[in-house]
SEPAKE-729904 format. One record per residue: y, z, x of N, C-alpha, C, O in turn; residue in three letters. Coordinates in steps of 0.2 Angstrom, whole numbers, padded with zeros to 4 digits, always signed. Atoms other than C-alpha are relative to their C-alpha. Example, Ala and Ser with C-alpha at 12.3 -4.5 7.8 and 13.67 -1.06 7.14 Angstrom:
<nodes>
-0006+0000+0004-0022+0039+0062+0006+0000+0004+0005+0003+0009ALA/-0006-0001-0004-0005+0036+0068+0005+0003-0004+0011+0004-0001SER/
</nodes>
This chain:
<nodes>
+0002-0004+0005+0090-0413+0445+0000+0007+0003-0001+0009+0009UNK/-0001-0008-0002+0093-0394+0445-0006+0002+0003-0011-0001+0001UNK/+0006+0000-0002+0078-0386+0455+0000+0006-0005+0005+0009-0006UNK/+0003-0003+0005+0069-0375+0441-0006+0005+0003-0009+0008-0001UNK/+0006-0003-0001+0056-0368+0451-0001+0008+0000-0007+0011+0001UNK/+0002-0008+0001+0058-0350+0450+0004+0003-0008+0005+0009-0011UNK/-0001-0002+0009+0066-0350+0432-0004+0003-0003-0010+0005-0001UNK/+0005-0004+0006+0060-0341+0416-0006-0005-0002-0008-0009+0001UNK/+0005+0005+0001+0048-0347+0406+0002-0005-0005-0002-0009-0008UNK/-0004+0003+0005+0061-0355+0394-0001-0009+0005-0003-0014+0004UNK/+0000+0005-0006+0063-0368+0410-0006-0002+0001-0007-0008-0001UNK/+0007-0001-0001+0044-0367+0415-0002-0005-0004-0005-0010-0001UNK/+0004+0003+0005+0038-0375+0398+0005-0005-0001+0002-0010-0003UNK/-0004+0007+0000+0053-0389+0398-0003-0004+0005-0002-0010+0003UNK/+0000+0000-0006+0048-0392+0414-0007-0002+0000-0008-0005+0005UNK/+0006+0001+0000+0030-0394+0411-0001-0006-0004-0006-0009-0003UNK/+0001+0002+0003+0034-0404+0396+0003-0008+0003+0000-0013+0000UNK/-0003+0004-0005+0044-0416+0407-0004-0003+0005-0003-0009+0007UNK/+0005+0000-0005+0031-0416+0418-0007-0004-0004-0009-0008-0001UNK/+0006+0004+0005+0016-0422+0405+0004-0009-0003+0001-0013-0006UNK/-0002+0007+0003+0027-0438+0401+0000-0005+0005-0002-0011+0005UNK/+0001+0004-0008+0029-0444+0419-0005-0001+0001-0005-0005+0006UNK/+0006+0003-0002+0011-0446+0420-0001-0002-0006-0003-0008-0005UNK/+0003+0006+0004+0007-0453+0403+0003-0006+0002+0000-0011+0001UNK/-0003+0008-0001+0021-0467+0408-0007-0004+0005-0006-0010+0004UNK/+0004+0005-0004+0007-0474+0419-0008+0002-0001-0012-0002+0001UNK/+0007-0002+0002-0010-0463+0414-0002+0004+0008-0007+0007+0009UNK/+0002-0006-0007-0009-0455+0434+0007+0000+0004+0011-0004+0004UNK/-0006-0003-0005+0004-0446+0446-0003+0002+0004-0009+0004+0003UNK/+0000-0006-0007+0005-0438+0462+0001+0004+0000+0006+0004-0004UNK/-0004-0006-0002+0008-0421+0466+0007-0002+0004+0011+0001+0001UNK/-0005-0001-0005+0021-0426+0480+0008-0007-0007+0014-0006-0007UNK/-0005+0001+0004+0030-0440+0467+0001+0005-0005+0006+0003-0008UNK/-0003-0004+0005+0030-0426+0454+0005+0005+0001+0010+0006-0003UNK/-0003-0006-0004+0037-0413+0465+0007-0002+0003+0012+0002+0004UNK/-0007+0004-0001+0052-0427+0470+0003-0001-0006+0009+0001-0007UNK/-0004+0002+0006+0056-0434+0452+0000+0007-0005+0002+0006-0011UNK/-0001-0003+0001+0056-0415+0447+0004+0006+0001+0007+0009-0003UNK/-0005-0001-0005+0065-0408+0460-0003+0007+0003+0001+0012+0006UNK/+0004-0007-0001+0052-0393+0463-0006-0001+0006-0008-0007+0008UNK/+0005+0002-0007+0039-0390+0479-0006+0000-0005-0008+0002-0011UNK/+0008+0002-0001+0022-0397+0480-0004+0007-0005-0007+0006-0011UNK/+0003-0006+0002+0017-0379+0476+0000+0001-0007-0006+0001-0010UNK/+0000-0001+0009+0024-0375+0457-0002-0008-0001-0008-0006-0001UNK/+0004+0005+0002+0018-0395+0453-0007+0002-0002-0010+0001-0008UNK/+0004+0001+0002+0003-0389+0455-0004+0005-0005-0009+0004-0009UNK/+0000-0007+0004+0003-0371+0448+0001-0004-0007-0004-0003-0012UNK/-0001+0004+0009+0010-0383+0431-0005-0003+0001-0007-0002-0005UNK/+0006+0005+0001-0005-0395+0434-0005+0005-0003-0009+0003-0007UNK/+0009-0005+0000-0018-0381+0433+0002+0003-0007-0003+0005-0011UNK/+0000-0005+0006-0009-0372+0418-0001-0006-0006-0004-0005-0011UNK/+0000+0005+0006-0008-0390+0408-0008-0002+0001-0011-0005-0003UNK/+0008+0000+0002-0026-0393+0412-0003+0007-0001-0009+0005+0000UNK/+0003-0004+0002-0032-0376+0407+0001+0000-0008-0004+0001-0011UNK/-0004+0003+0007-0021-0382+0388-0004-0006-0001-0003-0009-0006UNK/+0005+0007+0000-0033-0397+0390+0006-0006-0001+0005-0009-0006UNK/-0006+0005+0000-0016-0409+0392-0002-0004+0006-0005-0009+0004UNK/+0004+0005-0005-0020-0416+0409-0005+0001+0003-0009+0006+0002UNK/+0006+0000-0004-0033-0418+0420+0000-0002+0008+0000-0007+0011UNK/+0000-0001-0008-0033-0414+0438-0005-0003+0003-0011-0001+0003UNK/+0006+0003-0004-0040-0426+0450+0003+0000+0008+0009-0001+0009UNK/-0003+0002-0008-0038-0428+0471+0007-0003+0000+0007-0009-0002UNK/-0007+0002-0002-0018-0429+0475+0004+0001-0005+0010+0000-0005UNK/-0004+0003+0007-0013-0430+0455-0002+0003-0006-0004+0009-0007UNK/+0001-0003+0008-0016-0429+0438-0002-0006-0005+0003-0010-0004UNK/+0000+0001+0006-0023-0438+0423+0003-0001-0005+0003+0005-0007UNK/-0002+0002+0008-0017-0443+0407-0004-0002-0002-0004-0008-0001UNK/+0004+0002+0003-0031-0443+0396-0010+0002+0001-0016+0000-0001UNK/+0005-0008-0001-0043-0429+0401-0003+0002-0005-0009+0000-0006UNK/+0003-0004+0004-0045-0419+0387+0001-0004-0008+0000-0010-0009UNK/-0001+0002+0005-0042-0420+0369+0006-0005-0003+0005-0010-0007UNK/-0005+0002+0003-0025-0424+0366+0001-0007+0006+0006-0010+0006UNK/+0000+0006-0004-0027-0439+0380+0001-0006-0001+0002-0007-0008UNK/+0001+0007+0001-0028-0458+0381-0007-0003-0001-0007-0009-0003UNK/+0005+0001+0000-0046-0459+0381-0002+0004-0009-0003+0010-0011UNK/+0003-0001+0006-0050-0459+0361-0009-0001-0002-0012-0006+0000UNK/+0005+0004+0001-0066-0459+0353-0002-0007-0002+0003-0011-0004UNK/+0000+0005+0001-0075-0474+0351+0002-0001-0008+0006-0005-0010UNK/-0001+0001+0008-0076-0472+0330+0008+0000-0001+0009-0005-0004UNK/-0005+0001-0001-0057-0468+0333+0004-0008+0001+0007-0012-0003UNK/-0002+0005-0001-0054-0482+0344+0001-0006-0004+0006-0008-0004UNK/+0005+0006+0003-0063-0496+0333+0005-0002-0007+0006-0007-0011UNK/-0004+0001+0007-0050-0492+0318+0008-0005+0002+0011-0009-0002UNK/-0007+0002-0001-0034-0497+0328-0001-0009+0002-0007-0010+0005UNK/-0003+0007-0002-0029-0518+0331-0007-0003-0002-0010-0007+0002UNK/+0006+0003+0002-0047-0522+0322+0002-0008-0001-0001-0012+0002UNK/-0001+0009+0000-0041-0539+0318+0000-0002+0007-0004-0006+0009UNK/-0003+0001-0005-0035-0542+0333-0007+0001+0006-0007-0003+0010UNK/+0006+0000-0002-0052-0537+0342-0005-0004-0002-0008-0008+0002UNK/+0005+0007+0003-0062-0549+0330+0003-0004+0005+0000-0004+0010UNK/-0003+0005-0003-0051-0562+0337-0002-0001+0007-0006-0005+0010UNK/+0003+0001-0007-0054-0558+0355-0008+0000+0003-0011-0002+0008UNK/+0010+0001+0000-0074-0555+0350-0003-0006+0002-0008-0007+0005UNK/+0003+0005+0001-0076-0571+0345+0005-0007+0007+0001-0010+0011UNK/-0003+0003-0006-0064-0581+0358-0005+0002+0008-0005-0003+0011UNK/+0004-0002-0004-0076-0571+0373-0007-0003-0001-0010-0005+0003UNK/+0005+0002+0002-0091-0575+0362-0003-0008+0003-0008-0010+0004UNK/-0002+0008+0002-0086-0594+0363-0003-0001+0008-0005-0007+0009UNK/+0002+0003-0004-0090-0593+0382-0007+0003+0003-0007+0003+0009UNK/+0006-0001-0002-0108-0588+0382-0004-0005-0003-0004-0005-0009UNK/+0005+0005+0005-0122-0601+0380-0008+0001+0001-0010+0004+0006UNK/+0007+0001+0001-0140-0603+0377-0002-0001+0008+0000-0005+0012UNK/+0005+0000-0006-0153-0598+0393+0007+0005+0005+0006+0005+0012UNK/-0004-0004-0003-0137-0588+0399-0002+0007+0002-0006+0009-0001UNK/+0002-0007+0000-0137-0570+0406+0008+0002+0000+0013-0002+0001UNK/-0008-0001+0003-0121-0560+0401-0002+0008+0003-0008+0010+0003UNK/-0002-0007-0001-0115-0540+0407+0005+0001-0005+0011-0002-0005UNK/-0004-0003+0004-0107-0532+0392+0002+0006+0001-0002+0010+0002UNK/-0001-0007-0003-0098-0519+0397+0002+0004-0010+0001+0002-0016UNK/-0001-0005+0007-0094-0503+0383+0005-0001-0002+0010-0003+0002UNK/-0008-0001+0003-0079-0501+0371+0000-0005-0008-0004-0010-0009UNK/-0002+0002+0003-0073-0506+0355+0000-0008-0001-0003-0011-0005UNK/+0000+0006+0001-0068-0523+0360-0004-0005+0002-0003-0011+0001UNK/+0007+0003-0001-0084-0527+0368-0005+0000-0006-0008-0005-0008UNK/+0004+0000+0006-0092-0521+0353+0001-0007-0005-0004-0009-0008UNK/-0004+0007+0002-0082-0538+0343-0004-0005+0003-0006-0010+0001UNK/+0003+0006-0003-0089-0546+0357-0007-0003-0004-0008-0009-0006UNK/+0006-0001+0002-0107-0541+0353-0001-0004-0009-0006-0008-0009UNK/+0000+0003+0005-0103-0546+0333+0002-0006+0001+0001-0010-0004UNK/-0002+0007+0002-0097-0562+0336-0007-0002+0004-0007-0008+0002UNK/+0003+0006-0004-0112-0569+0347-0006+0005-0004-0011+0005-0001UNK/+0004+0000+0004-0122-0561+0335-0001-0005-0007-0005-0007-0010UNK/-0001+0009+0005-0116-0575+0322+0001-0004+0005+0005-0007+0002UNK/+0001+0009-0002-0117-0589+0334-0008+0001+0000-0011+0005+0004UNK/+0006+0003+0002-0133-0595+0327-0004-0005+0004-0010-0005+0004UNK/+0002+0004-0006-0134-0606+0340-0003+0002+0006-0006-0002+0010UNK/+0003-0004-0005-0138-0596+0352-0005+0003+0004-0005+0009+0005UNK/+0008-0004-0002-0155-0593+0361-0002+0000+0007+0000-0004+0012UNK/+0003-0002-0006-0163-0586+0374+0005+0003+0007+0005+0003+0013UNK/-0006-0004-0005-0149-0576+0382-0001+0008+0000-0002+0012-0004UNK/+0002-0010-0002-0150-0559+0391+0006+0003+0000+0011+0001+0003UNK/-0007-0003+0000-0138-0549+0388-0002+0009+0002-0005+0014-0001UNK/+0002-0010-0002-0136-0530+0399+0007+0004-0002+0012+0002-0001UNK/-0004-0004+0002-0127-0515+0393+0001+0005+0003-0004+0007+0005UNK/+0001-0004+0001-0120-0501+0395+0001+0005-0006+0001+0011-0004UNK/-0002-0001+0006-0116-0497+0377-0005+0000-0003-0008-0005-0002UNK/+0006+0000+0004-0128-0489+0366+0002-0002-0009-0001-0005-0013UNK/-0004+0003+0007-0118-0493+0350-0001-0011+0002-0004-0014-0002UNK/+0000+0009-0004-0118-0514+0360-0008+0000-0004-0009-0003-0009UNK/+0008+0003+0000-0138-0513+0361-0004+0000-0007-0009-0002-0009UNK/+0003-0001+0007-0140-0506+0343+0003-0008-0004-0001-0011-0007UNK/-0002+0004+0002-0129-0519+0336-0005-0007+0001-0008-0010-0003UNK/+0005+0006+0000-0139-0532+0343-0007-0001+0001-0010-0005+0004UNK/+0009+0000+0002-0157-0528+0339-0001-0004-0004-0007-0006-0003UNK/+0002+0004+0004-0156-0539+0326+0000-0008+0001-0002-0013-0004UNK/-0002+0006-0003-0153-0553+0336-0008-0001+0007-0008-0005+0012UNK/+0004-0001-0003-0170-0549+0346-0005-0007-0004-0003-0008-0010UNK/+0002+0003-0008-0181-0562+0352+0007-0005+0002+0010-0006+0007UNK/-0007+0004-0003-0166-0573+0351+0002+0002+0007-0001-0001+0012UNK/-0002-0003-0005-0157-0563+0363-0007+0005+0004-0011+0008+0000UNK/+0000-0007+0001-0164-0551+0374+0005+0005+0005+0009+0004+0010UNK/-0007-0006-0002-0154-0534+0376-0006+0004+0006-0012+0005+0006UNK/+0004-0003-0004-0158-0524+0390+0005+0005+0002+0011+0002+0002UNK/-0001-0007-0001-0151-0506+0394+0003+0001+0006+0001-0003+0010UNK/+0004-0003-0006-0146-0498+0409-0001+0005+0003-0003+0006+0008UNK/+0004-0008-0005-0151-0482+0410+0008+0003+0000+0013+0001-0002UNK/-0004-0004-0001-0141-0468+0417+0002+0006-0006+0000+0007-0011UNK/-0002-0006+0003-0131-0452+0410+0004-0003-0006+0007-0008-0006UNK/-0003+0002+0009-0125-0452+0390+0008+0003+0001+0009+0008+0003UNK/-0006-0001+0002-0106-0451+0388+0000+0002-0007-0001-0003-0011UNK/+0001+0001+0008-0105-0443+0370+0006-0004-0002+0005-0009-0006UNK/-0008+0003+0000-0085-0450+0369-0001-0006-0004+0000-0006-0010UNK/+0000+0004-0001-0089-0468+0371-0008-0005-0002-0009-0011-0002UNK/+0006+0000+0002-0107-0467+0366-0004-0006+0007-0009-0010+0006UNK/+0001+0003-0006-0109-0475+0386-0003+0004+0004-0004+0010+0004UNK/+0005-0003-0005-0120-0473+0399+0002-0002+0007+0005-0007+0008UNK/-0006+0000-0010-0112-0470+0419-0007+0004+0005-0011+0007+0002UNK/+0001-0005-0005-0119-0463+0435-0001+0006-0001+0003+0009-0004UNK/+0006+0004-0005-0131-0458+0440-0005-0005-0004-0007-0005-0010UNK/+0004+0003+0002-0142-0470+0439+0001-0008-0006-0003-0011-0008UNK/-0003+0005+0002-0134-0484+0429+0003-0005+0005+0003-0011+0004UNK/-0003+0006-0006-0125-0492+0444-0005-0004+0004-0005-0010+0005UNK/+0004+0004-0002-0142-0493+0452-0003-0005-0001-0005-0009+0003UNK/+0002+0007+0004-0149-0506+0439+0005-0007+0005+0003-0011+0009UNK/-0004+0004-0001-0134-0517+0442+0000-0002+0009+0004-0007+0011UNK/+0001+0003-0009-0138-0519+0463-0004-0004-0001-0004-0009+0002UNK/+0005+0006+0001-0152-0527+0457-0002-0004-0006-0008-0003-0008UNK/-0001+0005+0004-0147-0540+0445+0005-0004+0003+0009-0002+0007UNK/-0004+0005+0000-0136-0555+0446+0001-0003-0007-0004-0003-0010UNK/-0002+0004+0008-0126-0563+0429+0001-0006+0002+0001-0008+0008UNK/-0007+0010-0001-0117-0580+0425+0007+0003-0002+0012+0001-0001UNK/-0007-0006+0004-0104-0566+0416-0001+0004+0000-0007+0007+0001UNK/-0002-0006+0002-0097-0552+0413+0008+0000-0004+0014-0002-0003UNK/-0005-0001+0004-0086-0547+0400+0002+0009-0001-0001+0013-0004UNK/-0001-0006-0003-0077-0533+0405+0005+0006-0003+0010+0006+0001UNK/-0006-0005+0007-0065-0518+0392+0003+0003+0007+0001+0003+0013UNK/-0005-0006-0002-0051-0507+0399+0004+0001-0003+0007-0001-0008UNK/-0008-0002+0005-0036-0497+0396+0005-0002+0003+0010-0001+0000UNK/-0008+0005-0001-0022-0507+0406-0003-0004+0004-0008-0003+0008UNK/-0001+0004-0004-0020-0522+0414+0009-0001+0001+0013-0001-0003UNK/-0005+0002-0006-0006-0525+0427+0001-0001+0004-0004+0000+0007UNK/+0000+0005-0006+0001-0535+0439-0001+0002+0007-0003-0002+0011UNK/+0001-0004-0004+0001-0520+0452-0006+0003+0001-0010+0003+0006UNK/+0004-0006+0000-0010-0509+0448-0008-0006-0002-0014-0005+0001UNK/+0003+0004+0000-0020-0525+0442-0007+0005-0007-0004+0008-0011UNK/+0005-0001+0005-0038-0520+0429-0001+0006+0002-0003+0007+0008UNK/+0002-0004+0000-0040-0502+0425-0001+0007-0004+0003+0006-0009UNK/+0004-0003+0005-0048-0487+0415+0002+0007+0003+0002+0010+0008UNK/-0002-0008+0000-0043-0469+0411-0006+0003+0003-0004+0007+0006UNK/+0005-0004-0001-0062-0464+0414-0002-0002+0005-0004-0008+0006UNK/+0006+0000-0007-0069-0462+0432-0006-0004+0000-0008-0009+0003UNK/+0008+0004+0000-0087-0464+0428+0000-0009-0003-0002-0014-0001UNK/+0000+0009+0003-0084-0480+0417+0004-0004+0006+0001-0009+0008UNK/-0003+0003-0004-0072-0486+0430-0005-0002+0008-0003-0007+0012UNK/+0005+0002-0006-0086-0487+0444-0004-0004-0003-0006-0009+0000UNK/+0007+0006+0003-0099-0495+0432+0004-0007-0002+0003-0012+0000UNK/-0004+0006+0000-0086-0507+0427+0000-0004+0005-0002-0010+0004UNK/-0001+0003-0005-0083-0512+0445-0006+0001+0003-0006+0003+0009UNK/+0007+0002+0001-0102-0514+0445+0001-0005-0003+0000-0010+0001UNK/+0002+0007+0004-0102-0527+0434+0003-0004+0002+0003-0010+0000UNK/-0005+0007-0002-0087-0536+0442-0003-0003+0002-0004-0009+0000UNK/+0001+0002-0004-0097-0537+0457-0007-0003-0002-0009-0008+0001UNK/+0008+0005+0002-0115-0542+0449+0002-0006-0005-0002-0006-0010UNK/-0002+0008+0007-0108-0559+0439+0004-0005+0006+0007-0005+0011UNK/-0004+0004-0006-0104-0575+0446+0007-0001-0004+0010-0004+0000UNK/-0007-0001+0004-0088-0575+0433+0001+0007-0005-0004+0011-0007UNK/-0001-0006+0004-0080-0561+0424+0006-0001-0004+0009-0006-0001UNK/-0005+0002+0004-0067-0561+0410+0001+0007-0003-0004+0010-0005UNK/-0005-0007+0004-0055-0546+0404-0001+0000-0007+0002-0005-0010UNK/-0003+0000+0009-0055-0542+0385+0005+0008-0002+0004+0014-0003UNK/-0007-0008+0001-0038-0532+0381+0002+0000-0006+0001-0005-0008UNK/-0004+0001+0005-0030-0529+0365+0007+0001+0004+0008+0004+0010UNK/-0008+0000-0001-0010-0531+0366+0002+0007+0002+0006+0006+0006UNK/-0001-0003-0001-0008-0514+0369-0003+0005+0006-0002+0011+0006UNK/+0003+0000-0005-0018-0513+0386+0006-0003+0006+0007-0001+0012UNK/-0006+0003-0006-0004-0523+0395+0005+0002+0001+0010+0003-0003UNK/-0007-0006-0003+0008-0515+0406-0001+0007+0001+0003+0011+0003UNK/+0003-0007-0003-0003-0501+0408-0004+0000+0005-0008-0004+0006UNK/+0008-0003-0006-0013-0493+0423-0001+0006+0001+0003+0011+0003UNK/+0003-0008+0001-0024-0480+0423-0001+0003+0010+0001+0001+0015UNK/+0001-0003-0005-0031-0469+0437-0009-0004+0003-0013-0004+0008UNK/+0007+0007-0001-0048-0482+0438-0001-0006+0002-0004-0010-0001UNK/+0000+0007-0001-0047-0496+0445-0004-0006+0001-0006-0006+0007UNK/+0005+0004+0001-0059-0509+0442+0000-0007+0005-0005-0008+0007UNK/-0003+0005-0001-0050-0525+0449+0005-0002+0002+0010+0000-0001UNK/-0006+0002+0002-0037-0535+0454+0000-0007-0002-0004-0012+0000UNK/-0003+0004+0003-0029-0548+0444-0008-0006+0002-0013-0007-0002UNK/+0003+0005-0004-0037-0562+0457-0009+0000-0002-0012-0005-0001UNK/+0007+0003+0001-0055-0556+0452-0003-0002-0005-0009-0003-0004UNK/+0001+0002+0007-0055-0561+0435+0000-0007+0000+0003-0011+0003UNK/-0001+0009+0002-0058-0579+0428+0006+0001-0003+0011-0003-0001UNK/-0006+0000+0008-0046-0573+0412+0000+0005-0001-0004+0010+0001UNK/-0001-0005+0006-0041-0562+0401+0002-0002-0007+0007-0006-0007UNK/+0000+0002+0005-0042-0563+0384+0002+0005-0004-0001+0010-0004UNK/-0005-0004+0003-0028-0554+0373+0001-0004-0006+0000-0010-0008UNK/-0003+0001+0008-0022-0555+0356+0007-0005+0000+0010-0008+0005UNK/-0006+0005+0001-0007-0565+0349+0006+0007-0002+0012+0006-0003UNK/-0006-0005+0000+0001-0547+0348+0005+0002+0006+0010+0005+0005UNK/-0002+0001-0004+0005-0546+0365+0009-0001+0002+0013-0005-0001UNK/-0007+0005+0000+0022-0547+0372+0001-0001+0004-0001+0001+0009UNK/-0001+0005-0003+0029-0559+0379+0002-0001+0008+0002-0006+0012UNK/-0003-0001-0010+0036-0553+0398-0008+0002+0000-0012-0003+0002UNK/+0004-0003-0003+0019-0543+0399-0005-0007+0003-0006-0008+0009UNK/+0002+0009-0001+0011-0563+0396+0002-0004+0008-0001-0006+0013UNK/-0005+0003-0004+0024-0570+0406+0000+0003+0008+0001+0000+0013UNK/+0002-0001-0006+0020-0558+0421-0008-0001+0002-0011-0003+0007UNK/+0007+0003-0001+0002-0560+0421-0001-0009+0003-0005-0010+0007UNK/+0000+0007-0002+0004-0580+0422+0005+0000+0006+0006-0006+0009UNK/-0005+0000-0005+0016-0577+0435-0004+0003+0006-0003+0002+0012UNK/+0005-0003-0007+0005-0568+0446-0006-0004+0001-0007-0006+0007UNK/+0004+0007-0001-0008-0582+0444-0007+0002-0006-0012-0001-0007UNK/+0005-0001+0005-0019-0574+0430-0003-0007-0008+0001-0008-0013UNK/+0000+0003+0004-0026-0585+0418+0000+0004-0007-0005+0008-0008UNK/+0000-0007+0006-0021-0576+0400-0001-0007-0005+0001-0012-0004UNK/+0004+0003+0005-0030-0583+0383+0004+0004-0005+0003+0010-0005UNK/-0002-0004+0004-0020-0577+0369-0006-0003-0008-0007-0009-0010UNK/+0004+0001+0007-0031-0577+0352+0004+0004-0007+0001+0003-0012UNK/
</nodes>
């Protein structure tokens, strides 16, 4: 590639635009792989990192960059969220719901497709005396009406307006001292490398909270979660029971997951 690094500003803004695609492909880059598949030094990378996080396009973290920072990112409102593959979350709501029982304790983690969860084991009628802890203030309201049945419990911690979640500080500390039977766990990609992970930081620590406080955990993705990996990493593959995806799913993303030893649930 031609080196552009002291070009106008015609090249500059190609160059930058070029540069915002190569990280959404994966949701995180490097400075030094940017600075190679660009053909420019470490230095202009970062001068364009700082101008396209100043534009609220990326988000500058240790060594790299984001996709899904700011406005225009990967990380959508929850009310957004919630409108996309709704069928396809039902299904995986109630497929997830199917493996909590009566006198059980459950970690639901935030998101859209936990929320589905949260609905479907609010219709199992069957169901009593299970504890169920959140971090999703939208989760715990949905199931007040599911109280004494259930009980819901909190945990504390800083308000995300975004996600309507609660993160660090003080949210992780609950989770040191608790023990589940489950955990049912949201993110924005699974992959065979990069394995279970989340565009948001703070979510991505409480998340991998909750791997570690359950004696089973179970992935809930929709179809358009696989083959992606963010800059959060929650897990690998191996620490999951399953994953529970849709029937929209395609078929290699499938087929690499079963192939690395994952157990995948299509609904």
């Amino acid at each position: 590639m031609v080196n552009i690094e002291t070009t106008p500003e015609g090249p500059a803004h190609a160059r930058r635009a070029e540069l915002v695609e190569l990280v959404k492909r994966t949701g995180f880059a490097r400075v030094a792989d940017l600075s190679r598949e660009l053909g420019v030094s470490e230095v202009t990378v970062r001068s364009d990192l700082t101008a396209l996080e100043r534009d609220g396009v990326l988000g500058r973290v240790h060594g790299g960059a984001i996709y899904g920072h700011g406005p225009t990112g990967l990380e959508t409102s929850f009310e957004t969220a919630r409108q996309s593959a709704a069928d396809e979350k039902r299904r995986i709501g109630i497929a997830a719901a199917a493996l909590v029982t009566s006198g059980s304790s459950v970690l639901l983690d935030v998101g859209t497709t936990t929320t589905a969860v949260a609905e479907a084991l609010l219709a199992r009628e069957d169901l009593d005396d299970v504890v169920i802890i959140t971090n999703g203030l939208s989760i715990a309201l949905a199931l007040e009406s599911a109280i004494p049945r259930f009980t819901v419990v909190v945990t504390g911690g800083t308000l995300r307006p975004l996600q309507h979640s609660l993160v660090a500080p003080y949210a992780s500390a609950m989770l040191e001292r608790i023990h589940t039977d489950l955990a049912i766990i949201g993110c924005t990609g699974v992959q065979v490398a990069a394995g279970v992970t989340n565009v948001n930081l703070p979510e991505s620590e409480l998340k991998r909270a909750m791997l570690h406080a359950a004696d089973r955990s179970v992935v809930v993705a929709d179809a358009s979660k696989l083959g992606r990996a963010h800059v959060g990493v929650i897990g690998g593959l191996a620490e999951f029971a399953s994953i529970i995806t849709g029937t929209e799913a395609a078929a290699d993303d499938i087929a690499a997951l079963r192939a690395a030893g994952s157990d995948v649930q299509q609904v």
